[in-house]
C-alpha positions as CSV (number, residue, x, y, z in Angstrom):
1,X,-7.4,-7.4,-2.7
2,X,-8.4,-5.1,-5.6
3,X,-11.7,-3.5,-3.4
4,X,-9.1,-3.0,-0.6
5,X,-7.1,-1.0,-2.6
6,X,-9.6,1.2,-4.1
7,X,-11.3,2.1,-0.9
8,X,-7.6,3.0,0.4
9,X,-6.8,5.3,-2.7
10,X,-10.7,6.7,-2.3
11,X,-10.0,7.7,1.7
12,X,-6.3,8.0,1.2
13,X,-5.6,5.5,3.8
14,X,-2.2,4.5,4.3
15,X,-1.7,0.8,4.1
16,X,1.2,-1.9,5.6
17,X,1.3,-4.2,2.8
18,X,3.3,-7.6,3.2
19,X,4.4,-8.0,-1.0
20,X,5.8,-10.7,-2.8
21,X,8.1,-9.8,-5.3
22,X,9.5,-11.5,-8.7
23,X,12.4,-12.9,-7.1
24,X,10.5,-14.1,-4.3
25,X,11.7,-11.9,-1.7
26,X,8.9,-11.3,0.8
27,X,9.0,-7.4,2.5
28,X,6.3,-4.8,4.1
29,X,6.0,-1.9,3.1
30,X,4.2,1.1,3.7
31,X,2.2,2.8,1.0
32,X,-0.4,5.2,0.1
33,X,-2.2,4.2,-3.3
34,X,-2.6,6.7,-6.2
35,X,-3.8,4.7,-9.0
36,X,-5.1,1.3,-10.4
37,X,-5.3,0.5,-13.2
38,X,-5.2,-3.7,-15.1
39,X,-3.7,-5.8,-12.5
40,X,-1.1,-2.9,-11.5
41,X,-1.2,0.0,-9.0
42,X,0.6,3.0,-8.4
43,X,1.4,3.9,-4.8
44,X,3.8,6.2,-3.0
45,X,6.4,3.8,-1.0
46,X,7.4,4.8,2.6
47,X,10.5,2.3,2.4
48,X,11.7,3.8,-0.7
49,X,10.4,7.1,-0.6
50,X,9.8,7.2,-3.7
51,X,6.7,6.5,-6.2
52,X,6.3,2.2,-7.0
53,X,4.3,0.3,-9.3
54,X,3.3,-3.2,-7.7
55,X,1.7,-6.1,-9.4
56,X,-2.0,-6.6,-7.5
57,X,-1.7,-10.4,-7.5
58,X,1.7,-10.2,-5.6
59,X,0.1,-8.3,-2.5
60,X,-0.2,-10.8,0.6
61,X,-1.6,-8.9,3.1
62,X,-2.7,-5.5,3.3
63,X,-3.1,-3.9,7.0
64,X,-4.6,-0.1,7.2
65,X,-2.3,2.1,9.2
66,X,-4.8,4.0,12.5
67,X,-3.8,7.4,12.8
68,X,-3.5,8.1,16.7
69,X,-4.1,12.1,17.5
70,X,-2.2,13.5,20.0
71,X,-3.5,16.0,22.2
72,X,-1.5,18.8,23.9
73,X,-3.5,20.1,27.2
């Protein structure tokens, strides 16, 4: 899960990530990572709007986000 998240934060790919948290309340999210660092991570959260630290052992699932372009003719 770790490499994930540093090749997200090195391309600053935005991620759905399903997340555990300490009470046991499963949610997704949307994030873009800023830093790692121990078994922590920084990352700005969509849901939020605001910045988040998140434990990297609580992640489930992590889902990169494709950027459609839209083209005007």
């Amino acid at each position: 899960m770790k490499e994930s998240l540093l090749k997200s934060m090195r391309y600053g790919q935005i991620l759905d990530m399903m997340y555990l948290s300490n009470s046991g309340e499963i949610t997704k999210r949307r994030i873009k990572v800023f830093k790692i660092y121990g078994d922590s991570f920084q990352a700005f959260c969509f849901l939020r709007m605001t910045k988040r630290t998140f434990k990297v052992d609580n992640v489930l699932a992590l889902i990169p986000v494709e950027r459609k372009e839209s083209r005007v003719i």
